[in-house]
C-alpha positions as CSV (number, residue, x, y, z in Angstrom):
1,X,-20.3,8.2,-15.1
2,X,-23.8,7.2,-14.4
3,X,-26.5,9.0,-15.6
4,X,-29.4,9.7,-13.9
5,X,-28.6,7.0,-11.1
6,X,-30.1,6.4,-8.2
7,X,-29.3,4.2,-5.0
8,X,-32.1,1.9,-3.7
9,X,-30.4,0.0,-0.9
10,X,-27.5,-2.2,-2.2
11,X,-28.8,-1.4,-5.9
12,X,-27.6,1.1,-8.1
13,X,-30.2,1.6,-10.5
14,X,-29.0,3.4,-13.5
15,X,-30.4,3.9,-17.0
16,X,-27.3,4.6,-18.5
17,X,-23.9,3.7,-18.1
18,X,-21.7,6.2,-20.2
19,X,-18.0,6.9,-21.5
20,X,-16.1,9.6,-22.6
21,X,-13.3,8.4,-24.6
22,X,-11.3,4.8,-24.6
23,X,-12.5,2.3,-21.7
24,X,-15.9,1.0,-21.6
25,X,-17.7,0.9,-18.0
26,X,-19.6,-2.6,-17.5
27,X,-21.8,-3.7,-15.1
28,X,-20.1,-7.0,-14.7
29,X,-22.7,-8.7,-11.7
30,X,-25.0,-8.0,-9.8
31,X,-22.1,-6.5,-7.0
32,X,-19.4,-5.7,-9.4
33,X,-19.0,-2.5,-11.6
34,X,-15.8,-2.5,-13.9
35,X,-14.3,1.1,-14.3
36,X,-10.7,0.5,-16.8
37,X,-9.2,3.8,-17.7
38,X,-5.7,4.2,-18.4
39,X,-4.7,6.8,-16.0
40,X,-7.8,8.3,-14.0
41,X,-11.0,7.9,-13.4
42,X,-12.9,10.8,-11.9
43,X,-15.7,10.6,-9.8
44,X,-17.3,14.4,-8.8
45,X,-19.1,14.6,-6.0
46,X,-19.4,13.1,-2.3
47,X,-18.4,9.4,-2.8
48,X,-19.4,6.8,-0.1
49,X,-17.4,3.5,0.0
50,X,-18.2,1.2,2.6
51,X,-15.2,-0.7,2.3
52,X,-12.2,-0.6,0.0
53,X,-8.7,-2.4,-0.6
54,X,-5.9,-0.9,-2.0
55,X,-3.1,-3.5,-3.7
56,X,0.2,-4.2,-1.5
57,X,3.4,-4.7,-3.8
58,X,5.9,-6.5,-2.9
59,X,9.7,-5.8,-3.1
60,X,12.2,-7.7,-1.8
61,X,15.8,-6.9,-1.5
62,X,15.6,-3.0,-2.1
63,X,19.0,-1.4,-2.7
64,X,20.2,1.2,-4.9
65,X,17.4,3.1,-6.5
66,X,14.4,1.2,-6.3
67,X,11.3,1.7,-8.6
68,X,8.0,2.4,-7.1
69,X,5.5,2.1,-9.8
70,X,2.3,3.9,-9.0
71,X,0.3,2.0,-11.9
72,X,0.6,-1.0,-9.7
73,X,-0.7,0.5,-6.5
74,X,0.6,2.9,-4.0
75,X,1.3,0.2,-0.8
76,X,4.4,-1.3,-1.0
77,X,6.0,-3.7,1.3
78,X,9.4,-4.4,1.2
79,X,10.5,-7.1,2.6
80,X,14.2,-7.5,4.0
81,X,15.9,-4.6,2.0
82,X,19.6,-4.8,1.6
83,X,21.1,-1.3,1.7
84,X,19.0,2.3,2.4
85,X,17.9,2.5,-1.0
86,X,16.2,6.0,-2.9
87,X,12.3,5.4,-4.0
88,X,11.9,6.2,-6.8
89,X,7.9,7.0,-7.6
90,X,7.6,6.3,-10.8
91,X,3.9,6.9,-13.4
92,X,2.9,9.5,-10.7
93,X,0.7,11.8,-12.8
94,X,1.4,15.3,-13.3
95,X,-2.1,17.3,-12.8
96,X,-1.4,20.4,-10.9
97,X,-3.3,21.0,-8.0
98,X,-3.1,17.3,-6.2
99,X,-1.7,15.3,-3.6
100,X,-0.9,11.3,-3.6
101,X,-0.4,9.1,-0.6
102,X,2.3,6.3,-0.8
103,X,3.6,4.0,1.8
104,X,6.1,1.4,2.3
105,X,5.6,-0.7,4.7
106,X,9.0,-2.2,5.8
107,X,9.9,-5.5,7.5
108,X,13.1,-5.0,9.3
109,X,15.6,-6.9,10.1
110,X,18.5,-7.0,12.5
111,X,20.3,-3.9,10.5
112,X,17.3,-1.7,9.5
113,X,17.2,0.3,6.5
114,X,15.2,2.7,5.0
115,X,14.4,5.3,1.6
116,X,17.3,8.0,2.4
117,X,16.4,9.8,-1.0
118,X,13.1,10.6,-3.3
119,X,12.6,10.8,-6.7
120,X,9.4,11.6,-8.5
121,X,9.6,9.9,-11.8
122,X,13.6,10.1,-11.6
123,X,13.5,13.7,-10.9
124,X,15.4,14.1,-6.9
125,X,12.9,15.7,-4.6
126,X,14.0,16.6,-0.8
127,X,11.1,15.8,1.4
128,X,9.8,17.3,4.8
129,X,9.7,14.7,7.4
130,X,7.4,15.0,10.5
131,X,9.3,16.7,13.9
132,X,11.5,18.5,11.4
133,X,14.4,16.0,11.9
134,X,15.9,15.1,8.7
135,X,15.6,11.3,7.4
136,X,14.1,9.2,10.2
137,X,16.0,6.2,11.1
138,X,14.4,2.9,10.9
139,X,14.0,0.3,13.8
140,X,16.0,-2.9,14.4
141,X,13.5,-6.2,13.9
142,X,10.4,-4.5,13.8
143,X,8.0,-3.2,10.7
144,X,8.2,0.3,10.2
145,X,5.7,2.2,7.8
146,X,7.3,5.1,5.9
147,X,4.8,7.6,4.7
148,X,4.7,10.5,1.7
149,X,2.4,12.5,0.3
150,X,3.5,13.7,-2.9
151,X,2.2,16.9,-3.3
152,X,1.8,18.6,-7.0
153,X,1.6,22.6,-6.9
154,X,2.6,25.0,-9.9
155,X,4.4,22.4,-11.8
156,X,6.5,21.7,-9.1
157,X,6.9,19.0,-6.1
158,X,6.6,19.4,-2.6
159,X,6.7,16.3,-0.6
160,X,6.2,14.7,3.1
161,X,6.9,12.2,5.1
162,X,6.6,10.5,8.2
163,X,8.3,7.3,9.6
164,X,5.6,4.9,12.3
165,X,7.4,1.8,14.2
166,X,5.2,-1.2,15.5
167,X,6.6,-3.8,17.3
C-alpha cells in the first residue's frame, strides 16, 4: 500500500500512497491513515501495531437465530439474552485457506443462556468445543465469553470454540 515507505519514529514517510481498484487511501492527519475497502484490505509483511481496538456490537435480547454480522465487527456483547439462541455469522468471507476469530461476550443473568448452534452465513456448522464436551453451559450471573475460530479449508468449514467464565 505504500510505496517506498519508511518509518522515522512516529512518522511514516511515504512518497506514494497507492490503490488498486475502488477505495482511495488518504492520509487524513498527521496520526490518522484512512484505509476503506469493501471487504479486505491486505497488508504483506510483518505488521507492528502498538495498540489497536476492535468494535464491540451490541445485542440485546438474543433468541431464536440471531445474526452476527461480521462487517460490523467480530466482538459482540450480548446483553441479557432471552432463550439459547444459534449465531448466525453472517458476511464472513469465503477465501480458502483462513481462519477468523469471533467472540460474544455474554452478560448473564439469573438463567444463563448461550449459542447452542452455528451457522456460517446460514449454512449449519457443528463446532469443536475445547475438553471435547459438547456445548458448554453458561454460568448463572456472571459474564461468560464464548469463543470461535471459524476456520476456512477446501471450501469447507471447520470451526472451534471455547466457553471462559469471570465472575
Amino acid at each position: 500500500i505504500f510505496a517506498n515507505a519508511a518509518e522515522i519514529g512516529n512518522i511514516v514517510v511515504t512518497g506514494q500512497l497507492s490503490s488498486q481498484g475502488s477505495g482511495t487511501p488518504e492520509i487524513v492527519s498527521d496520526n490518522e491513515i484512512n484505509l476503506t475497502a469493501g471487504t479486505t484490505i491486505i497488508l504483506n509483511g510483518v505488521t507492528t501495531l502498538y495498540s489497536s481496538t476492535e468494535v464491540l456490537e451490541p445485542i440485546t435480547g438474543a433468541t431464536g437465530v440471531v445474526d452476527h454480522n461480521l462487517e460490523l465487527g467480530a466482538v459482540f456483547y450480548h446483553a441479557t439474552p432471552a432463550s439459547d439462541f444459534t449465531a448466525n455469522f453472517t458476511n464472513v468471507p469465503l477465501t480458502n485457506n483462513r481462519t477468523l476469530s469471533v467472540a460474544l461476550i455474554i452478560n448473564q443473568g439469573a438463567t444463563p443462556y448461550i449459542p447452542t448452534a452455528i451457522q456460517i452465513n446460514g449454512v449449519s456448522v457443528t463446532p469443536e468445543y475445547q475438553g471435547g464436551g459438547g456445548v458448554p453451559a453458561g454460568n448463572a450471573n456472571q459474564t461468560d465469553i464464548v469463543s470461535f475460530t471459524l476456520i476456512r479449508y477446501n471450501s469447507g468449514w471447520s470451526v472451534i470454540g471455547s466457553l471462559t467464565t469471570y465472575a
